[in-house]
C-alpha angles and dihedrals in degrees: 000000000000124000120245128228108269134212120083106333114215136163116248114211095271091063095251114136110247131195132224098202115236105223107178148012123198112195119201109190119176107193111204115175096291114343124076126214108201131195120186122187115181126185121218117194120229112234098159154319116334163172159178090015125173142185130195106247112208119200126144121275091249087060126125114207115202118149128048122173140161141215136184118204091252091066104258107146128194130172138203136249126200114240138154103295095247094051079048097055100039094050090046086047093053097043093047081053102059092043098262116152100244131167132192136186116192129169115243094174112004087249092051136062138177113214103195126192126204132193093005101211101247121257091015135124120223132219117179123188138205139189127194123170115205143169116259116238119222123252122219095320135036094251092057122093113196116207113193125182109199105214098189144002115255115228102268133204125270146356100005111224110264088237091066108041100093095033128087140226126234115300119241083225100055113097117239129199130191131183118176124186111211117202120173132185091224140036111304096235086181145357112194141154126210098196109042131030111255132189113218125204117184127190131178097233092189137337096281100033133065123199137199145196119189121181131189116248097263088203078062110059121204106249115198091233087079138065119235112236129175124170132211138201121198122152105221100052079084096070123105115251150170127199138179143205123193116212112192104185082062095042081224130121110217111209124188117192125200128208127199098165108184082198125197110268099237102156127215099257085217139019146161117220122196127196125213111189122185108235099176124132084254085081099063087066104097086357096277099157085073093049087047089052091042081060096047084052100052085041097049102048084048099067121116109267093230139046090013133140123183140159131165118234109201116204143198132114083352133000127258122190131209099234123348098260133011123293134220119253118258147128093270096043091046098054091044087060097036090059090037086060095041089060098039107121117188092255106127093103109214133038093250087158094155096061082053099047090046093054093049090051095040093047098036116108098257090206096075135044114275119210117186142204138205124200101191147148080208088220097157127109118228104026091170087105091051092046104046086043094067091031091067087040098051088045091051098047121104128256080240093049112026129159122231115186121208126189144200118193117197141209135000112303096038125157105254085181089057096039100035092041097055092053088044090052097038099047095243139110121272121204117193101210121198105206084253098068117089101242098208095089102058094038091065094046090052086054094042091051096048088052092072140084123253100287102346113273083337141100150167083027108185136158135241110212101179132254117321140140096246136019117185099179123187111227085037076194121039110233130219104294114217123228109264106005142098134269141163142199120194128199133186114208117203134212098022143082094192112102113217111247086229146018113207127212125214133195148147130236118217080271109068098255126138123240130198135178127178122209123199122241117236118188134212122239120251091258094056090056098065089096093044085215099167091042089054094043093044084053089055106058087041092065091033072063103049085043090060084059094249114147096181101100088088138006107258089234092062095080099164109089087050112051100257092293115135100175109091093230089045084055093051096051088050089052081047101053092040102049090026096242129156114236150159093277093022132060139170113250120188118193119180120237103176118180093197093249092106097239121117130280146213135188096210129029111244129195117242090261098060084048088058097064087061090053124100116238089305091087090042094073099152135048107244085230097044111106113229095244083068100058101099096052094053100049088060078083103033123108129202114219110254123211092251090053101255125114127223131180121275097194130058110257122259127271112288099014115159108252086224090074103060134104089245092072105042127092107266098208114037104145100197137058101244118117120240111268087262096062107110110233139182133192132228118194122200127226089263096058098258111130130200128204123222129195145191106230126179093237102174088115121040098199089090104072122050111189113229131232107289093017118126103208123189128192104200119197107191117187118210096197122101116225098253106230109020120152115235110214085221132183125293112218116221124169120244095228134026133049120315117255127180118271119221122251098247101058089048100054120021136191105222110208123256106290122209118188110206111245111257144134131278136187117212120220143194117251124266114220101182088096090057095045083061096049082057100060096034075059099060093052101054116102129235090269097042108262135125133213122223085248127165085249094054090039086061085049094060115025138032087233112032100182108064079034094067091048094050087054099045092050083055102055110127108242090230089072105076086177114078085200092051072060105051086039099061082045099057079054096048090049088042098063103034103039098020105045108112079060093065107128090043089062100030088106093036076058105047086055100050088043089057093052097050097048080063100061096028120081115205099048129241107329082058096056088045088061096049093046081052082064095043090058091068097062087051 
């Protein structure tokens, strides 16, 4: 299908479809723990008279918009209200019709948008700007955050919705510019991107703060067919938190509550797991189809050796499943598989995913647990019939035999609606994968995540808030919670200003037992809440709820909160007007109303909160997970925006700060980001040759460095102190065999001590994949039971010269292996955690396997395979 031209769309008097060219995007990100506040400001260039344009507006699915404004060249401003969509589209029509400049921006998916423009002033360049706030997902660990910035949305499969068919996506030629600051609450262990070079300069700006710039390689432009990904680790994002925000024009406390459970590993003795790979024609485009079959084969050498049933279901136009039901797991039935995926093509024409869905539920052995998985690039329209399809199966299936649905989505352009909704429906994980972004990792946390039971060792999990006269909670329920990753509840408390001290977690263990964990509140000053962040994102997930159909948040009959409206739409519309979200049922609609004394106008007043969710990071002052005590010490590096686009800092510098850090002795007008010919620098090269140059520059003021057209700059604030008394949600012991019995309180949930990282430097670097790469291939070679062979493939693995390497390692062989494989086995293990290390949570499962055959072959347990592992090393 060819592309069509791109910029705002509009129809010319003769009925021809004209483009206003989009010529530039500039992207403000502001990365606080784990939240993100976007603003996005895009120039359209005038060519001619027009009307009634629209362009196609990608964000991911998690996204709150909440800010829409326009500006001709000429310096009219309007900006946009929220209203019922009708009201929004009548207003927008009448306006258009008596030749008054109008915008308005709808959802159409709640990954897709169309912005549309009406009565264009003549001779006048438009920028429009957007702002979204969203939650970061995390990347490969717990302690990750992933920021994505989708540039454009992919062609999709079916029926395309009526409000885009005369609007266009983002152009290759425009030029896009993205500038992201990055302020943690802990030390930055790494900054990379997976989808664009980056130069990384790092700098210690005091004792208690961190610093970095990273710059795009000028010599890689930023093209507008690929998303813009970078990735962060930092310890500490890991920790369990909750923080408030008191908003006292609503009279309502916003709480946002954060849970890292290191669960007990307690693995589901039998399971059936189910595959779903996308076979359309989609997947031909960057050869996704082969990063969708490196993950089934990771995936597929990774199940557990007993008790297992799998089978793949491939998908396109129609579905085609590997066998008719589900096998059981064996060596025959592995290497037919393996060779059936080897040889799968992207040749299945359409995105047909629910007949796919349908044939995996109706054919899986209802007397076990089923946990699948979906391989997908997610490029359909109208996914409310999938979605609400596994909802309802997922809802009717037993606590014995219960459905969990995971989900991949590849490629740029993917639908984060399709991908993320079927893990939010089907209580599972969803990871969003750029080509460029090595795949093993996630597959074995998938994997990882499926092998456990529903929460942990820990059910029927739910929150007390406190006393208040209402509670609107999103998820009204709290789903299963998966070991070692993220995951928040948000609440809105009515009638109150008062924060509660504390919030309190309950759950049950599989006997029965009570648990409960308090976590402190912390609350967010009175400057942090211009942007009202948490009460917006609570919002959010409120009406992502109500949009699942799922009336539970609050009885019916409880209208208050929500202006005596009972319908759920009508309750959307309500969230949408009040925290000024788009939204299905709700849009943001501008109409001019210039006087003619060139100031700017609004069509409606609007209080200084509402203006704060237009601002840039200048207006996003505190990290949502930042407790208020520590305030002072992290505005000492924390900048506040200046008109001429540089930062400087708003507080004295600590006791004992170097002079030569200060604003005072920088250049003021750089121009570039290059550091001065004294910098010290230093230079990492990839395995691919590439190399990346990192130096130590003195950051306290930003008004040194400009970034350039095409350059990606990040300032990075990095705080060394640990939050004294935060709970950690820490791992709960049960033994493996035996009756339950109650655990006591204080090995469930423990209080760490106060932790205080020594000040230093640190240099942040990109991400090297060629570890990765190997677990990959180490992978491929594992059998079914999880053993490996002293072959010629795992010998170049492992050695230069494999040859001389696998004699060295038969004549080795301690005489107390019979089995060769036992052998290779405890090798592989040996290799795996030396050379391999860094790589960790990629093999873990890879690990756990070899480590269950060889227990097998092995007498004296595992103290006596570590030993022998010890020996292995050597050979390495």
């Amino acid at each position: 299908m060819a592309r069509p031209p791109h910029g705002l769309a509009f129809q010319s008097v003769d009925g021809a479809t004209t483009f206003l060219p989009l010529i530039a995007v500039d992207v403000h990100a502001t990365v606080v723990d784990t939240s993100a506040h976007v603003v996005v400001t895009q120039q359209f260039r005038q060519n001619g008279q027009s009307s009634d344009a629209r362009y196609i507006f990608p964000t991911p699915a998690s996204a709150a918009i909440c800010a829409f404004r326009m500006e001709t060249s000429a310096g009219r401003v309007v900006r946009a209200r929220v209203k019922e969509l009708s009201q929004a589209k009548d207003e927008y029509e009448k306006a258009v019709a008596k030749d008054r400049w109008a915008g308005l921006l709808q959802e159409v998916e709640p990954d897709a948008f169309v912005m549309s423009v009406g009565a264009i002033p003549a001779g006048e360049d438009v920028t429009v700007t957007v702002t979204f706030v969203q939650d970061l997902p995390q990347d490969d660990l717990a302690s990750e955050i992933r920021f994505s910035f989708p540039t454009h949305i992919a062609e999709r499969y079916g029926a395309v919705p009526t409000e885009l068919q005369r609007g266009s996506s983002s152009p290759h030629s425009a030029i896009l510019r993205i500038a992201v600051d990055i302020e943690m609450t802990s030390p930055i262990d790494r900054i990379w991107s997976p989808t664009h070079p980056i130069t990384v300069r790092a700098s210690s700006m005091s004792p208690s703060t961190f610093a970095s710039v990273v710059e795009i390689d000028a010599n890689s432009p930023i093209s507008l067919n690929k998303d813009f990904v970078v990735s962060i680790r930092s310890a500490d994002v890991a920790k369990p938190r909750c923080v408030a925000e008191v908003d006292e024009r609503r009279n309502s406390v916003a709480l946002s509550l954060t849970l890292v459970p290191h669960l007990g590993m307690e693995t589901i003795l039998e399971q059936e797991y189910i595959f779903l790979i996308d076979r359309s024609g989609s997947m031909l485009e960057d050869n996704r189809i082969e990063f969708a079959k490196s993950a089934l084969q990771i995936f597929l050498r990774s199940l557990p050796a007993e008790h297992t049933l799998f089978n793949i279901v491939s998908f396109g136009s129609h579905c085609l499943p590997m066998w008719p039901t589900s096998r059981n797991y064996s060596p025959h039935m592995l290497d037919y598989a393996t060779v059936q995926v080897d040889a799968m093509q992207a040749d299945m024409g359409g995105t047909e995913i629910y007949s796919a869905l349908l044939h995996a539920i109706q054919t899986r052995n209802t007397r076990i647990p089923a946990s699948i998985f979906v391989l997908t690039d997610g490029k359909i329209w109208h996914t409310d019939r999938v979605l609400s399809f596994v909802r309802s199966q997922v809802q009717a299936a037993g606590p014995s035999n219960y459905i969990r649905v995971f989900s991949i989505g590849v490629g740029d352009g993917a639908s984060t609606e399709l991908c993320e909704g079927l893990a939010r429906v089907g209580n599972g994980i969803c990871f969003m994968a750029s080509l460029a972004e090595d795949i093993a990792g996630r597959c074995a946390f998938l994997l990882k995540a499926a092998r456990v039971q529903p929460s942990g060792n820990l059910n029927g999990l739910s929150v007390d808030w406190g006393s208040a006269s209402s509670i609107q909670q999103a998820p009204s329920t709290i789903p299963d919670v998966f070991p070692d990753t993220r995951y928040v509840v948000s609440a809105i408390l009515g009638g109150s200003t008062s924060a509660p001290h504390s919030v309190t977690l309950f759950g049950q263990t599989p006997s029965g037992t009570t648990i409960t964990t308090s976590f402190p509140v912390h609350v967010l000053s009175q400057k942090a809440r211009r942007t009202r962040l948490l009460h917006v994102l609570a919002a959010r997930r409120l009406i992502m709820e109500l949009d699942d159909q799922n009336s539970s948040i609050l009885p019916l009959d409880n209208k208050s909160v929500y202006g005596q409206k009972t319908e759920l739409g009508e309750r959307i519309v309500y969230l949408s007007e009040e925290y000024q979200l788009a939204s299905r049922y709700a849009a943001f609609v501008a109409v001019d109303v210039d006087d003619g004394d060139g100031t700017e106008d609004r069509d409606h007043d609007e209080s200084d909160a509402d203006d704060a969710n237009e601002g840039g990071s200048e207006s996003f002052q505190t990290p949502e997970t930042l407790p208020s005590e520590l305030e002072d010490e992290v505005n000492l590096g924390r900048s506040n925006r200046q008109s001429d686009g540089g930062l400087e800092n708003d507080h004295p510098r600590p006791p004992g700060e170097s002079q030569q850090h200060s604003s005072e002795s920088l250049p003021q007008d750089s121009g570039q980001l290059l550091p001065n010919s004294e910098s010290p620098t230093t230079t990492y090269t990839d395995a691919d040759g590439s190399s990346t140059t990192y130096a130590i520059l003195p950051s306290r003021s930003r008004n040194a460095f400009r970034s350039a057209a095409g350059a990606v700059m990040f300032v990075a604030g990095a705080f060394v102190h640990y939050v004294p008394a935060m709970e950690d949600f820490a791992e709960i012991i049960t033994l493996s065999s035996g009756p339950a019995r109650p655990i006591p309180l204080s090995q469930v949930f423990r209080r760490p001590p106060p932790r205080l990282s020594p000040p230093r430097q640190r240099l942040i670097q990109q991400r090297p994949a060629q570890s990765q790469e190997k677990v990959t291939q180490i992978a491929r070679l594992q059998a079914h039971n999880g053993s490996f062979s002293l072959s010629p493939s795992l010998g170049a693995l492992m050695a230069r010269d494999p040859a001389p390497f696998l004699e060295r390692c038969r004549a080795a062989k301690p005489q107390a292996l019979a089995d060769e494989d036992a052998w290779a086995t405890i090798l592989v293990l040996a290799f795996l955690r030396v050379r391999l290390a860094e790589s960790r949570h990629v093999w873990e499962g890879l690990w756990t396997k070899a480590i269950e055959y060889a227990s097998k072959c092995v007498s004296g347990g595992s103290l006596v395979i570590m030993q022998l592992v010890d020996q292995a090393t050597a050979l390495l």
